[in-house]
ZAMARGU-4260 file (C-alpha; in steps of 0.2 Angstrom, whole numbers, plus 5000, padded with zeros to 4 digits):
<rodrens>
0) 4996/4738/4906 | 5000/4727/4893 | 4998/4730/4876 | 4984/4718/4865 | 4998/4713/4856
5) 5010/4708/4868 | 4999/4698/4876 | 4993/4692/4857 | 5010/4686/4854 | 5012/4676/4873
10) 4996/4667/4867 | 5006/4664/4852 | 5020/4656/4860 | 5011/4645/4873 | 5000/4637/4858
15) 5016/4634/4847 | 5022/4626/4865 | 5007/4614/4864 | 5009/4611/4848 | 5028/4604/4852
20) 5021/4595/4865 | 5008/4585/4853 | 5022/4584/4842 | 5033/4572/4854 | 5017/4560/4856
25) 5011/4561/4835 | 5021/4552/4825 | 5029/4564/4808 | 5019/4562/4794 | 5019/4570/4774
30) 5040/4571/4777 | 5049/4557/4765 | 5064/4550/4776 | 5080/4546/4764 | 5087/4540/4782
35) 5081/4534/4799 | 5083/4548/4814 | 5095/4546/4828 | 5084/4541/4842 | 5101/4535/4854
40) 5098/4543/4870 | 5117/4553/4873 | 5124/4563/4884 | 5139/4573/4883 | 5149/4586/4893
45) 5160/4600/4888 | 5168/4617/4897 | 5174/4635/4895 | 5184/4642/4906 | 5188/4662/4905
50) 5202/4666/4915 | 5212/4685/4913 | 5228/4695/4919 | 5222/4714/4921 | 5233/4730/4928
55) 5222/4744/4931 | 5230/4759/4925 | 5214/4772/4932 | 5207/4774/4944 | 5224/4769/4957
60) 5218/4763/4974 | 5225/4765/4991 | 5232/4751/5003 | 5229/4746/5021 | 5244/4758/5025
65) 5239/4771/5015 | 5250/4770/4999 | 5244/4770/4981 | 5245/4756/4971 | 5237/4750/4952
70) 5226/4735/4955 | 5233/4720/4944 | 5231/4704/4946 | 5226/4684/4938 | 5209/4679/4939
75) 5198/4665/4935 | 5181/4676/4930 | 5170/4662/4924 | 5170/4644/4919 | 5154/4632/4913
80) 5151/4615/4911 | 5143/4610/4899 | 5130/4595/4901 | 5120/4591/4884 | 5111/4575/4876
85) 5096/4570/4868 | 5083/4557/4872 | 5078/4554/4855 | 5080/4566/4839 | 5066/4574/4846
90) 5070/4579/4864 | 5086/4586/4869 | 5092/4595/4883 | 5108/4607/4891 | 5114/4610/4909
95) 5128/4622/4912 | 5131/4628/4930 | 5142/4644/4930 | 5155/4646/4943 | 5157/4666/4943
100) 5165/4679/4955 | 5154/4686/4971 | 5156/4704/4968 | 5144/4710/4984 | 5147/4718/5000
105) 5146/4715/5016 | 5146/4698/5015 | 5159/4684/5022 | 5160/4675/5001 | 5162/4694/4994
110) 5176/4687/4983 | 5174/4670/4983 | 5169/4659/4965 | 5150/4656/4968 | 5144/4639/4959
115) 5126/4644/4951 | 5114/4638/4937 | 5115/4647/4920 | 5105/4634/4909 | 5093/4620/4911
120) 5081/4618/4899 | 5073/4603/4889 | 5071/4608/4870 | 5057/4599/4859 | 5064/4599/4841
125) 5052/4604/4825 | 5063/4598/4812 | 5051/4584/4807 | 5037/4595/4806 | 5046/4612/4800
130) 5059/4620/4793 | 5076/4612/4803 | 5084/4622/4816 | 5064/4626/4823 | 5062/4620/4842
135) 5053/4625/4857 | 5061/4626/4874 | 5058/4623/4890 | 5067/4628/4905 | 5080/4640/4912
140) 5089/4646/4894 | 5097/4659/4882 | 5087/4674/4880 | 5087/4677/4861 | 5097/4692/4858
145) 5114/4689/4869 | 5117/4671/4863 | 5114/4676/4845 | 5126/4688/4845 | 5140/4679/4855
150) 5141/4667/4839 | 5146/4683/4830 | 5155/4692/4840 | 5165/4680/4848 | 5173/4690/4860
155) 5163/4685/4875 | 5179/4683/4884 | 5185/4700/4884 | 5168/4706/4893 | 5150/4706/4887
160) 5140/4714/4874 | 5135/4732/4873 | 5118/4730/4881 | 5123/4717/4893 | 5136/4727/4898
165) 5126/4741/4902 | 5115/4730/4910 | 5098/4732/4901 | 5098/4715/4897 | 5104/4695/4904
170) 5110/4682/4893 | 5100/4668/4903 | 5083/4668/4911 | 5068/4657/4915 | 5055/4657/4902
175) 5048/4648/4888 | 5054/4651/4869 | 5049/4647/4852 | 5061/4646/4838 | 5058/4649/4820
180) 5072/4648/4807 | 5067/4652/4790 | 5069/4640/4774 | 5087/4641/4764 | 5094/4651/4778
185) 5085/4667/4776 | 5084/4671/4795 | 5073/4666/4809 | 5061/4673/4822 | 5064/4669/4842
190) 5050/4673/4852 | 5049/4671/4869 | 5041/4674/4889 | 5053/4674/4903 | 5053/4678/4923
195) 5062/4696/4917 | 5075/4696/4931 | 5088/4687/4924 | 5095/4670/4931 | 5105/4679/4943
200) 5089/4685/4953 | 5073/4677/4960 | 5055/4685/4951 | 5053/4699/4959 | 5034/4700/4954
205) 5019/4693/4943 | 5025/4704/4930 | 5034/4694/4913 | 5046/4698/4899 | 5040/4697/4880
210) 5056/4695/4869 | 5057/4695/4851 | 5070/4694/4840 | 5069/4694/4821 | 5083/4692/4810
215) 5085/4693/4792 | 5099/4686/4780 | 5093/4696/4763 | 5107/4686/4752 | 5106/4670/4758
220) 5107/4665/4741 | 5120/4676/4734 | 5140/4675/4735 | 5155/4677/4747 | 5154/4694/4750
225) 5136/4697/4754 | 5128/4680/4761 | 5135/4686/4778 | 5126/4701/4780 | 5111/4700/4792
230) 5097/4713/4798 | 5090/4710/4816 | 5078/4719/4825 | 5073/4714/4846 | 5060/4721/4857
235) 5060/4717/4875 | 5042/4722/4884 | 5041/4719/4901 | 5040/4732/4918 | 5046/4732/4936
240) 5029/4734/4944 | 5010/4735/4934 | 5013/4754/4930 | 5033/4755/4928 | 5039/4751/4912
245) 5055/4741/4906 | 5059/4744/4886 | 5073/4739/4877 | 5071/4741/4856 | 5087/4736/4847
250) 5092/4738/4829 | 5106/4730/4824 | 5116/4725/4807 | 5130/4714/4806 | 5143/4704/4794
255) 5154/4688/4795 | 5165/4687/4780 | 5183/4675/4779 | 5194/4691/4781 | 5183/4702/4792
260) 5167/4702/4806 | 5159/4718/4810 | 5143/4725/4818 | 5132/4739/4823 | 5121/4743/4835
265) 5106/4756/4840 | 5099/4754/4858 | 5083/4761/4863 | 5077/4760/4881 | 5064/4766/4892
270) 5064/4764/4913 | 5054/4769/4927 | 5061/4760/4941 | 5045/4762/4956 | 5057/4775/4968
275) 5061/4785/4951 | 5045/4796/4950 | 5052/4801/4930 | 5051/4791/4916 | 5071/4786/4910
280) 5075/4787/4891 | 5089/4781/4886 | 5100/4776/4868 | 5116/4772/4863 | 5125/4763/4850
285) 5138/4753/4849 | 5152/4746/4835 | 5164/4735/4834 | 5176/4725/4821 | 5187/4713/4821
290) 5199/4711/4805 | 5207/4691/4802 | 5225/4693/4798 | 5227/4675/4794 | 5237/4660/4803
295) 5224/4662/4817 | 5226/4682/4821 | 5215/4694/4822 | 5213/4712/4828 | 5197/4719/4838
300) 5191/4738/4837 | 5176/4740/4847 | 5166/4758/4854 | 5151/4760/4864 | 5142/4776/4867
305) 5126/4776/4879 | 5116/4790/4885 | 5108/4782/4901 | 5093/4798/4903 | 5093/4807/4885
310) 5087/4823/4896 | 5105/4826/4900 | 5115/4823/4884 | 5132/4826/4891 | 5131/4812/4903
315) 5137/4801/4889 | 5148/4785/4896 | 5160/4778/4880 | 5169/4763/4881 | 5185/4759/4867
320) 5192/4742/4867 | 5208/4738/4855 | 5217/4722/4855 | 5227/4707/4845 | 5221/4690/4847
325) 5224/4672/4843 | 5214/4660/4838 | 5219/4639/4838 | 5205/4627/4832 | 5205/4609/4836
330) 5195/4596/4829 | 5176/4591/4833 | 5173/4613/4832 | 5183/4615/4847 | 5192/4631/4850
335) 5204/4643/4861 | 5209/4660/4860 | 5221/4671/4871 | 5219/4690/4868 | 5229/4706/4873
340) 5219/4721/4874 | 5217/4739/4880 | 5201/4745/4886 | 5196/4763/4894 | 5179/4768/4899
345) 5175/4788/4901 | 5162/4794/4911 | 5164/4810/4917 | 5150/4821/4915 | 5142/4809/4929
350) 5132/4816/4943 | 5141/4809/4952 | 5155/4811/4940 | 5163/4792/4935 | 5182/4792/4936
355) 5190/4786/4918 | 5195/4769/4919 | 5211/4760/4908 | 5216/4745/4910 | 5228/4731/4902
360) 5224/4713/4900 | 5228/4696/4893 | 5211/4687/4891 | 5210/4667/4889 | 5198/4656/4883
365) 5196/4639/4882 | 5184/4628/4876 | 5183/4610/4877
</rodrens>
């Protein structure tokens, strides 16, 4: 069952929702303009592609005829477009279909790029009315962790974040969000109530998702060295059916400075999938850094550690990912990187036991 407080909090949410909605038919009021809003309808579209060399060093895999080979090979692994506009200052919206690889079996596309939706959502701006930055969406859209910390780890490219990786959570879902960001950029609050299966799946029951994050920028106001230091905590409540939970608690703290980006992470989660009769604990953490050389370069260190059921401790999976990357910036905020990195993934203690993995790549990214 759900707790009071979760389902205080979706009441919360869908009355900040109607407020947003009386909001784009009440004119602002109590605000002193200084300059007339941009109410030009626009539209604009944008792209990333992520593309990738790899040579797998381990596992080796065996041919048609028998003989061992190292898998290598180029690869397109994802591309967007990027559709976004505005129909006043007030309402604005995003579409981006993802074009990704089929990875299943036993099918005649295993292999193929499937074209898919990622985001569309219409977004009701609060500006006028709160603190800039505030909006409410509507729609298929960023789920509030993962986006949040792609803007500081930038490395998206390379593969996804620790918990997306170890798939507890999806970067996009189906839902509804509030947005709260807090006055002289002390932090912000994102709440919000999604299907809980990801954009990638259908709902798979009546069951929804209650996500919170709440992030926390204790020297806003202070110099260089500290303003970039942020505390952010997230809960995820949600189950697979009425009496099977699905929890994911996160602790994490990060830093963005000229010379250096760093963060840290603590994962909590809980899981009992219906065909597992015992209750799944699991943790992990995760840490990464990536020092700026200058002229654009910069190196990436990054460890994970995650502990899927904490009743068998040694079944610990690590993942250590070095590389050297550059960095070109082009005007209007736009950006490409190209990365060489080395990446291995231990997993031994298994049952059943998870062959080591190495592998060699050169990762692109462009932006555009």
């Amino acid at each position: 069952m759900r707790s009071v407080r979760d389902w205080s909090l979706i009441r919360a949410l869908t009355t900040a929702c109607g407020v947003a909605a009386l909001a784009v038919l009440l004119p602002a009021s109590g605000h002193a303009q200084t300059k007339a809003p941009d109410d030009t309808p626009s539209v604009k579209i944008g792209g990333t592609i992520l593309g990738d060399y790899t040579y797998t060093d381990a596992p080796s895999a065996t041919d048609a005829s028998g003989n061992s080979y190292h898998p290598n090979g180029f690869s397109i692994s994802r591309t967007y477009i990027n559709i976004t506009g505005q129909l006043s200052h007030v309402v604005s919206f995003r579409l981006t279909p993802d074009v990704s690889r089929e990875t299943g079996s036993g099918s005649s596309l295993n292999g193929s790029l499937d074209f898919r939706l990622k985001y569309a959502f219409a977004q009701v701006n609060l500006g006028d009315w709160m603190t800039k930055g505030s909006w409410v969406r509507l729609g298929q859209q960023q789920t509030p962790l993962i986006d949040y910390q792609e803007g500081i780890y930038r490395y998206r490219f390379q593969g996804t974040t620790f918990t997306e990786r170890e798939g507890y959570l999806t970067s996009s879902d189906a839902g509804a969000s509030f947005h709260y960001a807090f006055a002289k950029d002390y932090g912000d609050v994102h709440v919000g109530v999604y299907n809980g299966e990801g954009y990638s799946h259908a709902e798979a029951n009546d069951r929804k998702a209650l996500q919170v994050r709440a992030t926390v920028r204790p020297f806003a106001e202070g110099g260089a060295a500290l303003h970039g230091l942020r505390a952010t905590v997230f809960y995820d409540g949600d189950s697979y059916t009425r009496d099977a939970t699905r929890r994911r608690v996160l602790g994490e703290l990060t830093y963005e400075h000229h010379y250096v980006n760093a963060g840290f992470d603590y994962l909590n989660t809980r899981d009992q999938p219906p065909v597992v009769a015992p209750e799944l604990r699991g943790s992990g953490y995760s840490f990464w850094i990536t020092p700026k050389l200058g002229a654009g370069f910069e190196v990436l260190v990054r460890y994970d550690h995650m502990t899927p059921d904490t009743t068998f401790d040694s079944q610990a999976r690590t993942r250590t990912i070095a590389g050297v990357s550059r960095w070109f910036t082009y005007p209007g905020g736009l950006n490409s990187a190209i990365l060489v990195d080395y990446e291995q993934v231990n997993g031994d203690d298994f049952t059943p036991a998870q062959p080591e993995q190495r592998r060699i790549a050169v990762h692109a990214q462009l932006n555009f």
